[in-house]
Backbone as CSV, one residue per row, in Angstrom:
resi,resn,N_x,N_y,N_z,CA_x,CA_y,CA_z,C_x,C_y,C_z
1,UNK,-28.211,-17.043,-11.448,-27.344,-15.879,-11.367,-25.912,-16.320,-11.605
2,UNK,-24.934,-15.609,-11.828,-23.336,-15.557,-12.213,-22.840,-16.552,-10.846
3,UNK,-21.493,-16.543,-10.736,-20.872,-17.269,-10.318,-20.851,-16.273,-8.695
4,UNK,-20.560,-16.601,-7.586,-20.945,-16.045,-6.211,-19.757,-14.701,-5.981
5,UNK,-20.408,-14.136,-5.651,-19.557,-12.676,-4.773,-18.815,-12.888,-3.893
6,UNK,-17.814,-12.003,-3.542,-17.266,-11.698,-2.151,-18.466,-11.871,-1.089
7,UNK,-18.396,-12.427,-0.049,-19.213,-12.375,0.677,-19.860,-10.474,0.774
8,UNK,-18.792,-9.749,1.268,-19.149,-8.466,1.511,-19.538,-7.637,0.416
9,UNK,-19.572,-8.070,-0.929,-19.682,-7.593,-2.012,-21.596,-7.973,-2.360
10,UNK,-21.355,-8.836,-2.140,-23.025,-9.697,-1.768,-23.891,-9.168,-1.120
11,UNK,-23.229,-8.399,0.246,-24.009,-7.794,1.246,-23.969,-7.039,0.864
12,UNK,-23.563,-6.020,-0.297,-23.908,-4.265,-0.789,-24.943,-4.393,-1.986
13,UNK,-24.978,-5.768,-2.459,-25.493,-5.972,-3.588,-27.210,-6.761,-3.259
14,UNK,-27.261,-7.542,-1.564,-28.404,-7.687,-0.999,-29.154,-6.365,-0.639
15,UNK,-28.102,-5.918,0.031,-28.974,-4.005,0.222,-28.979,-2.844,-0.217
16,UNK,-28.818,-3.314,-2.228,-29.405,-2.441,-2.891,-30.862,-3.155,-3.174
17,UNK,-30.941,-3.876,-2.854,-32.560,-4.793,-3.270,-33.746,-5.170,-2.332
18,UNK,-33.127,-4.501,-0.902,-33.752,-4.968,0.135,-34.153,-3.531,0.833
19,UNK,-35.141,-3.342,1.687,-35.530,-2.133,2.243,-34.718,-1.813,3.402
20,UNK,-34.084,-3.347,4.275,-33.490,-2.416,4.496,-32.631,-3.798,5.461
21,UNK,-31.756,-3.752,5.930,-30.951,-5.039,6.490,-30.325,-5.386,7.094
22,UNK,-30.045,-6.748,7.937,-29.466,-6.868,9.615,-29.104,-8.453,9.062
23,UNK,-27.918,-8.389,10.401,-26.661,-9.748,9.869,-28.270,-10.697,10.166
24,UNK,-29.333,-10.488,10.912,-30.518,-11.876,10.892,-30.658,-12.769,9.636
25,UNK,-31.130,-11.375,9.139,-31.636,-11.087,7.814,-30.909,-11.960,6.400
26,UNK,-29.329,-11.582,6.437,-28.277,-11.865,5.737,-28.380,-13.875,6.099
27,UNK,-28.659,-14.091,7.253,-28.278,-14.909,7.991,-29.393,-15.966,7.020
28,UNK,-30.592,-15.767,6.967,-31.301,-16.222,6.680,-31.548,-16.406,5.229
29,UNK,-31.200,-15.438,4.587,-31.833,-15.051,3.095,-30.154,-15.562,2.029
30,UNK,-29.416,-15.299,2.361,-27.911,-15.963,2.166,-27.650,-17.180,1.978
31,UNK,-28.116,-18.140,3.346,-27.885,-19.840,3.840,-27.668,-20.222,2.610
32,UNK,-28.772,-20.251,1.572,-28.273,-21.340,0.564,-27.106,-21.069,-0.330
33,UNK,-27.120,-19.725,-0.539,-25.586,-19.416,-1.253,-24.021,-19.493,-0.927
34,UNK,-24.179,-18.875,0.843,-22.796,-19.272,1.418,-22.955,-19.857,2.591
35,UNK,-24.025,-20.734,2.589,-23.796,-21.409,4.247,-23.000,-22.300,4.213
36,UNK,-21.747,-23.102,3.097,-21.060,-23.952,3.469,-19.616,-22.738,3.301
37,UNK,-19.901,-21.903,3.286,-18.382,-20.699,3.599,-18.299,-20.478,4.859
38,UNK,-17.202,-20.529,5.335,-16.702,-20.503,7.026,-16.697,-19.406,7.355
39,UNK,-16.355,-18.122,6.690,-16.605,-17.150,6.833,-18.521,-16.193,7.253
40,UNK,-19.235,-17.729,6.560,-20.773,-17.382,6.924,-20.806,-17.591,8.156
41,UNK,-21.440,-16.769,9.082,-21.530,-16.929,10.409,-21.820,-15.377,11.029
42,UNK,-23.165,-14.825,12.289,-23.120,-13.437,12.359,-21.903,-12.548,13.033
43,UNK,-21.173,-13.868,13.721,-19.885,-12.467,13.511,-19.426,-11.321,12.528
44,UNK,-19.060,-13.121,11.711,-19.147,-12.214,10.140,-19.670,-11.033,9.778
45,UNK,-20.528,-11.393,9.598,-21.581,-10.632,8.577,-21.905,-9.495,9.951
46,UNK,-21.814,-9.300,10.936,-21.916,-8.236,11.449,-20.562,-7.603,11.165
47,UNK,-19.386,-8.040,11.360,-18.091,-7.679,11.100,-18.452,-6.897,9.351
48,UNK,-18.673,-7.260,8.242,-18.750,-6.810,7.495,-19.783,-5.927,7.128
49,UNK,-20.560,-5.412,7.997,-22.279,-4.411,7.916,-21.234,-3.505,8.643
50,UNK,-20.594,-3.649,9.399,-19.450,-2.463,10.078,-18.517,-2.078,9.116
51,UNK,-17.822,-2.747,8.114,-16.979,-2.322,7.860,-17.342,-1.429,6.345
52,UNK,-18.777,-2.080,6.020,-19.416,-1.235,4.775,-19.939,-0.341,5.353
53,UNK,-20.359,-0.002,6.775,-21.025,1.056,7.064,-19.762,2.276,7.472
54,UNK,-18.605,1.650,7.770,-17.552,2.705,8.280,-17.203,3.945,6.750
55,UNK,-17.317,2.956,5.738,-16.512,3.596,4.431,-18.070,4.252,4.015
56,UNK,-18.869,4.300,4.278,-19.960,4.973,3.636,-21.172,4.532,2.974
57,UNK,-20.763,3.142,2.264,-21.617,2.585,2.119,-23.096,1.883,2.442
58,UNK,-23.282,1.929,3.637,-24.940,1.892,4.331,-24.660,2.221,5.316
59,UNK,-25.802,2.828,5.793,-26.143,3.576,7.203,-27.446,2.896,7.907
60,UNK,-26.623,3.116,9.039,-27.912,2.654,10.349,-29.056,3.119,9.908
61,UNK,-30.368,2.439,10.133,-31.639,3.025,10.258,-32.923,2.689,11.484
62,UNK,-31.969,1.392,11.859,-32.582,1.112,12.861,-31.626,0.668,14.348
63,UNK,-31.835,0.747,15.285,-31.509,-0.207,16.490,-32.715,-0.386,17.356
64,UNK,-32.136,-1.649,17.746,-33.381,-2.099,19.003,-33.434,-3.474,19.285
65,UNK,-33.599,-4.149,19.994,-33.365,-5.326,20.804,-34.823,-6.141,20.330
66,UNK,-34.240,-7.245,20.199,-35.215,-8.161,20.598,-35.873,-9.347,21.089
67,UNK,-36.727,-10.172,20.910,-37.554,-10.210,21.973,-36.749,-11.188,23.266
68,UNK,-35.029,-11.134,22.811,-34.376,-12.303,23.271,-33.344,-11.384,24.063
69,UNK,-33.230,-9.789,23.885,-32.655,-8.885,23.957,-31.304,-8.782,23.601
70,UNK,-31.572,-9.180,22.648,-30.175,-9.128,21.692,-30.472,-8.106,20.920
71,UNK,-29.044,-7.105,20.801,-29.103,-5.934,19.719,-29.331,-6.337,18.116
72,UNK,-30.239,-5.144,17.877,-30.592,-5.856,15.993,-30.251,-4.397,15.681
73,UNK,-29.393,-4.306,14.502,-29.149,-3.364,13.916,-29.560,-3.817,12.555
74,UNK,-30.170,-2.554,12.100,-30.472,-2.536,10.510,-29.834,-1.442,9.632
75,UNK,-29.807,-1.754,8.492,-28.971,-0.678,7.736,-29.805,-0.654,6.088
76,UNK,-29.449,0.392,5.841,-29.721,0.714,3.793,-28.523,1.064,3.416
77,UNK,-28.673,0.732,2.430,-27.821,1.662,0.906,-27.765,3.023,1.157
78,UNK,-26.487,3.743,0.824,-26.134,5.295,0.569,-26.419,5.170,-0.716
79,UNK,-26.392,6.482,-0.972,-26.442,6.542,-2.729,-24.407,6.459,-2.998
80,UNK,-23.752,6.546,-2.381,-22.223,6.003,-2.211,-22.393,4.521,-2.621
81,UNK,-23.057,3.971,-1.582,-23.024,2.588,-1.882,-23.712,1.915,-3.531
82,UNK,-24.753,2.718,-3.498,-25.431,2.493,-5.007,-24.102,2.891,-5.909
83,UNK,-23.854,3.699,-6.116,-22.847,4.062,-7.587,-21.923,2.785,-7.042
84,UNK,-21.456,2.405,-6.307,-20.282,0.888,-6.220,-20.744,0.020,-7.063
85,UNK,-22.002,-0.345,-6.979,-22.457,-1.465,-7.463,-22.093,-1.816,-8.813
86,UNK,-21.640,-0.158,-9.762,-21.124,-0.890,-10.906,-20.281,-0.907,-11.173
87,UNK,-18.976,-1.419,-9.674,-17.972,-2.059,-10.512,-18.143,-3.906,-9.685
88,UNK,-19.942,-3.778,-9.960,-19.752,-5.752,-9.700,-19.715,-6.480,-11.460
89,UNK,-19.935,-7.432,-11.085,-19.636,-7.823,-12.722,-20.928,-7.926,-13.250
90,UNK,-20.768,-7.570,-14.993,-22.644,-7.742,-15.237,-23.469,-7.711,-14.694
91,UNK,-23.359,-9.248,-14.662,-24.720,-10.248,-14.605,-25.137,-10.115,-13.173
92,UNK,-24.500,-9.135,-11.966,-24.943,-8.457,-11.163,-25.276,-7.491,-10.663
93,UNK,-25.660,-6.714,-11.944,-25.722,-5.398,-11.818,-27.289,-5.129,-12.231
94,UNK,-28.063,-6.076,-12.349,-29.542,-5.863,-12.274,-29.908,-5.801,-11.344
């Protein structure tokens, strides 16, 4: 694939492709692309599932704890968030 995304640009562009998604998730499926970015970490990436979900771009679909009782939030794509996607570049827009 092209050269790497904004981190948060990444995360609109993981959950147009994914059913549906939580900073775990990001946490896991991400590592090899930005786990040496300091910014990778679930603060982060919860910090940024908030701040794409504030502007419209994905919505909650799930909450619920688990088995450690830690909150898991999941989210999808708006169709808001879909039309963004094409201002990523090209070779990320498949």
């Amino acid at each position: 694939m092209a050269d790497l995304l904004p981190l948060k640009f990444r995360i609109l562009h993981y959950a147009s492709k994914a059913k549906d998604v939580s900073a775990n998730m990001l946490l896991q499926d991400l590592k090899d692309e930005y786990g040496s970015d300091g910014q990778f970490n679930k603060k982060m990436l919860t910090h940024h599932l908030d701040s794409l979900r504030a502007v419209g771009m994905i919505e909650v679909t799930e909450a619920d704890f688990d088995a450690n009782g830690e909150l898991v939030i999941k989210y999808q794509i708006t169709d808001y968030g879909k039309d963004r996607l094409k201002y990523l570049p090209p070779a990320w827009q498949n």
